[in-house]
C-alpha positions in Angstrom: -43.2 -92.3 0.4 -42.0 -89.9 -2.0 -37.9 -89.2 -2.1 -35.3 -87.0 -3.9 -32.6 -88.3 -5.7 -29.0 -87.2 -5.8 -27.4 -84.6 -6.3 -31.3 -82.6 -4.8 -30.1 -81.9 -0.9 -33.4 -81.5 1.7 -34.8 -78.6 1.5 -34.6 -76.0 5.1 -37.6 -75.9 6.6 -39.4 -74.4 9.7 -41.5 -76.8 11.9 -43.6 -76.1 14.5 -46.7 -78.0 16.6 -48.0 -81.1 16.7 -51.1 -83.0 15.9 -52.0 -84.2 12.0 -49.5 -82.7 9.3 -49.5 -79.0 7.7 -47.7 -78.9 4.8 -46.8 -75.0 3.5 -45.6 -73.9 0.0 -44.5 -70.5 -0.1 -44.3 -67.6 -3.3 -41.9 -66.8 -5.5 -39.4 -64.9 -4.6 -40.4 -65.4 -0.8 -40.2 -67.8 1.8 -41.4 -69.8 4.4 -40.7 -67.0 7.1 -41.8 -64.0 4.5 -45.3 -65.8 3.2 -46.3 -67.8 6.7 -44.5 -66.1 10.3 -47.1 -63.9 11.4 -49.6 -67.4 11.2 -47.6 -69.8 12.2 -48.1 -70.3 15.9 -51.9 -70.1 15.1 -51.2 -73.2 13.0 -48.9 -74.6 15.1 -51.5 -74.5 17.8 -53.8 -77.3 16.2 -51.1 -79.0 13.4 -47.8 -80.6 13.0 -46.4 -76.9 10.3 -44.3 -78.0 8.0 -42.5 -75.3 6.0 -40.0 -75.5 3.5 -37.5 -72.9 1.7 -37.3 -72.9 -1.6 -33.2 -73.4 -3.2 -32.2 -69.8 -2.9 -34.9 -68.8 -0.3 -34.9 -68.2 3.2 -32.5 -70.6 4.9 -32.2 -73.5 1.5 -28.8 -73.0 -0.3 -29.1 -71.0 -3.5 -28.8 -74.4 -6.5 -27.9 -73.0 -10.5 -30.3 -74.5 -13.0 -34.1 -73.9 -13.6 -36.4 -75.5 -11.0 -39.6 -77.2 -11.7 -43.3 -77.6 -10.2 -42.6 -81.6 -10.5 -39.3 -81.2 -8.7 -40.3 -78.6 -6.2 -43.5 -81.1 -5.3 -41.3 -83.6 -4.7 -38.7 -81.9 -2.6 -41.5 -80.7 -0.6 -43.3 -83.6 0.0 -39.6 -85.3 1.0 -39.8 -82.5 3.3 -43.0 -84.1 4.5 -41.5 -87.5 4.6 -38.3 -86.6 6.5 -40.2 -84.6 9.0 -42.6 -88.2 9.7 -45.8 -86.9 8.2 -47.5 -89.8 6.1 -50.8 -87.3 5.3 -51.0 -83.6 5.9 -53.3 -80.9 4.7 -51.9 -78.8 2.0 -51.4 -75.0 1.6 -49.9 -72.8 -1.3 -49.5 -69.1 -1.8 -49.1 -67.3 -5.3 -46.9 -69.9 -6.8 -46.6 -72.1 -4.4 -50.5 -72.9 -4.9 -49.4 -74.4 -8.6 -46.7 -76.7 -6.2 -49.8 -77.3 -4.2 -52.1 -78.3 -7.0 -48.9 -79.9 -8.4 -48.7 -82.0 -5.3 -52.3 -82.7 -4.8 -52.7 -84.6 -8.6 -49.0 -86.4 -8.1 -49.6 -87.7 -4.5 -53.2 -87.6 -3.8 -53.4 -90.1 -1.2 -51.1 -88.1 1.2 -53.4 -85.1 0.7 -56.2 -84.7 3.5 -57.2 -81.2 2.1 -56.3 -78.4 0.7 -56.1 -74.3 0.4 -54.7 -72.5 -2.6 -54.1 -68.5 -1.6 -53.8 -65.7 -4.1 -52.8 -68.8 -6.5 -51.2 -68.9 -9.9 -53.3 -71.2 -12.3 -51.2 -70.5 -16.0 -52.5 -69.5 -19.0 -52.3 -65.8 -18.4 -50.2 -63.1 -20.6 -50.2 -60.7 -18.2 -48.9 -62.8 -15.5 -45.8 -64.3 -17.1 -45.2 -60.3 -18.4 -45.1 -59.3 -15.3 -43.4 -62.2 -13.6 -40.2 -61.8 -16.5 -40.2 -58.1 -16.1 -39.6 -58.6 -12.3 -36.7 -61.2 -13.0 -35.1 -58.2 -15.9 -35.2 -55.4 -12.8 -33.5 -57.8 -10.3 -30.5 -56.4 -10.8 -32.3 -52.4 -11.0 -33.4 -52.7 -7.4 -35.1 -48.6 -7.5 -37.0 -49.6 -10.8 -38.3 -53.0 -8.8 -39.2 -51.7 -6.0 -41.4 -48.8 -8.2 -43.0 -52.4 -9.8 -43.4 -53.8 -6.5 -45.0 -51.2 -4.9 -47.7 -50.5 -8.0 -48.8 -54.4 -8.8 -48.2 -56.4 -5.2 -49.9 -54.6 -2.9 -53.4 -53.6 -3.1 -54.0 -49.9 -4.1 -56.5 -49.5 -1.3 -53.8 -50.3 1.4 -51.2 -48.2 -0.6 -53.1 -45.2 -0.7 -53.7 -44.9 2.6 -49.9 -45.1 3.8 -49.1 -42.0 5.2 -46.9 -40.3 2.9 -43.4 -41.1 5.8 -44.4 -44.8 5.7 -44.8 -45.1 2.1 -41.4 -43.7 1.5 -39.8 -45.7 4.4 -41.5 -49.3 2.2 -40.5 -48.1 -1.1 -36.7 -47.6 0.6 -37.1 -50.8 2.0 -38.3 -52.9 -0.9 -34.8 -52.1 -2.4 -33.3 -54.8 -0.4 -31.6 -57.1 -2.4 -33.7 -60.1 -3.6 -32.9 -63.7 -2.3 -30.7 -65.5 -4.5 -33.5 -67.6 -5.9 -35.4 -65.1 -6.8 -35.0 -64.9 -10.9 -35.4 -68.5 -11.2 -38.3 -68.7 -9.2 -40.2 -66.1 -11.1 -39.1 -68.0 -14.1 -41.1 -70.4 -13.4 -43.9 -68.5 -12.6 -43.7 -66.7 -15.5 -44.6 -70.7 -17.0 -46.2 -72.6 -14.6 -49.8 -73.9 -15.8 -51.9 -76.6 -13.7 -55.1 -75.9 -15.2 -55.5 -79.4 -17.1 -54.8 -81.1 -13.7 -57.6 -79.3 -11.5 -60.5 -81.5 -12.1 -58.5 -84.5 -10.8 -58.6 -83.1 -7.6 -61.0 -84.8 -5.4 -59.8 -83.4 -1.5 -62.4 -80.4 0.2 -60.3 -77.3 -1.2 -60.6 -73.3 -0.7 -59.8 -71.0 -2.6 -58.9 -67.8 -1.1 -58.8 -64.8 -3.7 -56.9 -61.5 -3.2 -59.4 -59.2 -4.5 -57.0 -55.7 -5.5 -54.2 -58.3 -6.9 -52.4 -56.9 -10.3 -49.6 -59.4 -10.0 -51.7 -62.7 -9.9 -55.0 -61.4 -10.3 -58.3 -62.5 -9.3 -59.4 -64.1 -12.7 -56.5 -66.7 -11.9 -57.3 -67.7 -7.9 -61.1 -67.9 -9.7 -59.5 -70.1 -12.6 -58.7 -72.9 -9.3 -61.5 -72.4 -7.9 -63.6 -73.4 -10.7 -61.8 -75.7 -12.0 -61.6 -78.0 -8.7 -65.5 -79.5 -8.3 -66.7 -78.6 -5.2 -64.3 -76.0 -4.6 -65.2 -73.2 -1.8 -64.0 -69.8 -2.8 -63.4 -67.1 -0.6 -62.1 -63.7 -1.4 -60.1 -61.1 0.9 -60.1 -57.2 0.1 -56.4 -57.0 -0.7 -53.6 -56.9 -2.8 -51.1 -60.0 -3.5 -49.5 -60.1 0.1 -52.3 -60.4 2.9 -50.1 -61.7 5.5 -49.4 -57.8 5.1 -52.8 -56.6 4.0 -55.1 -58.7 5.6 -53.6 -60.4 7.9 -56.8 -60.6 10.7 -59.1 -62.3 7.9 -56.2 -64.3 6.7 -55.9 -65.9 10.2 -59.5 -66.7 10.2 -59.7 -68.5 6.9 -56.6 -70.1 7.6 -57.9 -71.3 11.4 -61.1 -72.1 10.1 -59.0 -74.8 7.5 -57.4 -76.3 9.7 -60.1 -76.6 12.5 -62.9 -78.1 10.1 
């Protein structure tokens, strides 16, 4: 099994259910809670949900320094190891698919399966633009939230907001950021795993996000083609369908880990 050295403390981590091991990576600037509540006690009706916080996000301690894919694998998988599970299925949203993918090519005997949503594959201009723009507004919350609101969720769902509930998000999404939030859309802005999909052997899905402008669809496609046998799947939606979506979500998400 897989461990973190000193001075790397384990991660916090929501688990929930029993049965064969979920392992959950969550999105930049996000977190286990954020990316994965409204699901979790559907998955925590037929697996062992294990879901980490990023340093900086949700309940993990805010560390200085840059994190990487290779570290945040491993401090995942330790997560894994700490909470007894020697195998688990493997799932990843927006940048935590690259940790996912990331995971999947380091470790693949402890992955069973796995599912990559609204995922970042590398290699895009656009992406990393937009991911470094978001880390320079961190500290302009009103110019943010404007960027928010126009690339991360779907323009379908956004223009039918009732003007009242569209003000009231914008308001909201001025909240401050969690303190890991500029380094983990660092590393979004550089994270790349396409040379390491075709190692990947496990049953995977792909689940695009059809109306995303943050990571948008040509990426989730670029995993999908890239891992043979790959089953892609694609939801009407910007880059947050726990929000969006969140009916078909379930059902892709059941359907994963009921096969």
């Amino acid at each position: 099994m897989s461990s973190i050295p000193a001075p790397f403390a384990p991660l916090a981590r929501i688990v929930q259910g029993s049965g064969p091991g979920l392992l959950l990576a969550h999105g930049a600037g996000g977190s286990a809670r954020d990316n994965w509540g409204p699901l979790l006690p559907d998955l925590a009706a037929h697996r062992t949900v294990v879901a980490p916080d990023y340093p900086g996000s949700g309940d993990s301690p805010y560390e200085p320094g840059e994190p990487t894919l290779d570290e945040l694998a491993e401090r995942l998988v330790a997560a894994a190891d700490e909470e007894g599970l020697s195998t688990f299925d493997l799932a990843g949203y927006s940048l935590g698919a690259a940790v996912a993918v990331r995971i999947a090519t380091r470790h693949p005997e402890r992955v069973r399966s796995l599912l990559l949503l609204a995922g970042v594959a590398g290699g895009s201009a656009r992406l990393s633009t937009l991911a470094e723009l978001m880390v320079a507004l961190d500290d302009r919350p009103g110019d943010l939230a404007r960027l928010v609101l126009s690339v991360v969720f779907g323009h379908s769902w956004v223009d039918a907001l009732p003007a009242e509930q569209l003000a009231e998000l914008a308001k909201a999404l001025e909240s401050p950021q969690p303190d890991g939030f500029r380094q983990q859309f660092g590393l979004a802005a550089r994270a790349d795993v396409r040379a390491e999909l075709s190692a990947i052997t496990v049953p995977t899905t792909v689940v695009g996000t059809a109306e995303d402008m943050l990571v948008q669809p040509s990426q989730h496609r670029l995993l999908a083609g890239g891992i043979s046998g790959a089953r892609y799947v694609e939801l009407p939606c910007g880059h947050l369908p726990v929000v969006e979506a969140l009916p078909q979500l379930r059902e892709v998400l059941l359907e994963f880990v009921t096969s």
